[in-house]
GUKOL-410358 format. One record per residue (C-alpha): z, y, x. Coordinates in steps of 0.02 Angstrom, whole numbers, padded with zeros to 5 digits, always signed. Layout:
<sites>
ZYX...
</sites>
This chain:
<sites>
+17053+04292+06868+17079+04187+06996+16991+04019+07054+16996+03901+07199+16847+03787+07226+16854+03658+07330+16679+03553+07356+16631+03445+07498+16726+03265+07423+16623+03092+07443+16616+02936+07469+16619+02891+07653+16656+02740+07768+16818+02707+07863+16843+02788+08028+16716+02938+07982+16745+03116+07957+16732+03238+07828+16752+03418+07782+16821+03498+07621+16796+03676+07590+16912+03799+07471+16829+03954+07405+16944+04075+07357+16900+04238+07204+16996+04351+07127+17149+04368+07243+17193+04454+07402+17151+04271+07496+17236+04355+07672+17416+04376+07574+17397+04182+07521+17480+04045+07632+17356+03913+07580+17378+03724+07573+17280+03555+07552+17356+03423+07438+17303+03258+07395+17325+03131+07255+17308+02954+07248+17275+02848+07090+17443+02803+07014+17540+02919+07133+17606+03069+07143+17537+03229+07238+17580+03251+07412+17567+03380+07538+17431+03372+07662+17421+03527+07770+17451+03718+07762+17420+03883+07846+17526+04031+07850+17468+04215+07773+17514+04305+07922+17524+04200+08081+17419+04035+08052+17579+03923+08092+17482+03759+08038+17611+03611+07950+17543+03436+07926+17597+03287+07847+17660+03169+07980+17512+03050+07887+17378+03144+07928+17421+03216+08099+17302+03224+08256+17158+03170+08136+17152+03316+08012+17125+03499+08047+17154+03640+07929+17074+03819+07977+17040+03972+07881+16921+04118+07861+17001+04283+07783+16825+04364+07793+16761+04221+07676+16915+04180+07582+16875+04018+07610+17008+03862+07693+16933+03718+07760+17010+03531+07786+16915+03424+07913+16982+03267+07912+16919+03138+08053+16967+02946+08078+16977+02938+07893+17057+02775+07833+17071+02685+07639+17215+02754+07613+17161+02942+07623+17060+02902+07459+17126+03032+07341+17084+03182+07233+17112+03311+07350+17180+03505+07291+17177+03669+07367+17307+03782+07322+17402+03970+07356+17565+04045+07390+17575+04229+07404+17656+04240+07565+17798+04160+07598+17850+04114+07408+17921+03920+07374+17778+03873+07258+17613+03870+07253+17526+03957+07116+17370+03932+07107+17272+03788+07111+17099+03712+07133+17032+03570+07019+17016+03469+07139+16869+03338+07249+16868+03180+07255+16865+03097+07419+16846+02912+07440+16859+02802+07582+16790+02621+07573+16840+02495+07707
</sites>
């Protein structure tokens, strides 16, 4: 069975930083392309970041880029989201997920932390 925790969500003032950790079981996490998503009350879920299986090519949404950083640990299974110069509008719920390889869809998902931002 598979399962993707994600912990590390809080409430935290404008312009700080934060980390979110995934924890990956059950599933060969080195095969996975893993991503972070986010969702926002009373919008839809949007991409954040991901990291490729094989050669750690790193996308990021043009919103979050040169304050968030995505890494990974294979030896852990774990995939990490630190996100710096955090604004109100990165308040969200904010999901983990995996794609074996290079498939279209993610499969697997996380249930999710909640991350809020207060200005």
């Amino acid at each position: 069975q598979v399962q993707l925790v994600e912990s590390g969500g809080r409430l935290v003032e404008a312009g700080g930083s934060l980390r979110l950790s995934c924890a990956g079981s059950g599933l060969t996490f080195s095969s996975y392309t893993m991503g972070w998503f986010r969702q926002a009350p009373g919008k839809e879920r949007e991409f954040v970041a991901n990291i490729h299986w094989f050669d750690g090519m790193i996308v990021y949404a043009d919103s979050v880029k040169g304050r968030f950083a995505i890494s990974r640990d294979n030896a852990k299974s774990t995939v990490s989201l630190q996100m710096n110069s955090l604004k109100s509008e990165d308040t969200a719920v904010y999901y983990c997920a995996a794609r074996y390889r290079d498939a279209t869809k993610y499969r697997y998902w996380g249930q999710g932390t909640q991350v809020t931002v207060s200005s």
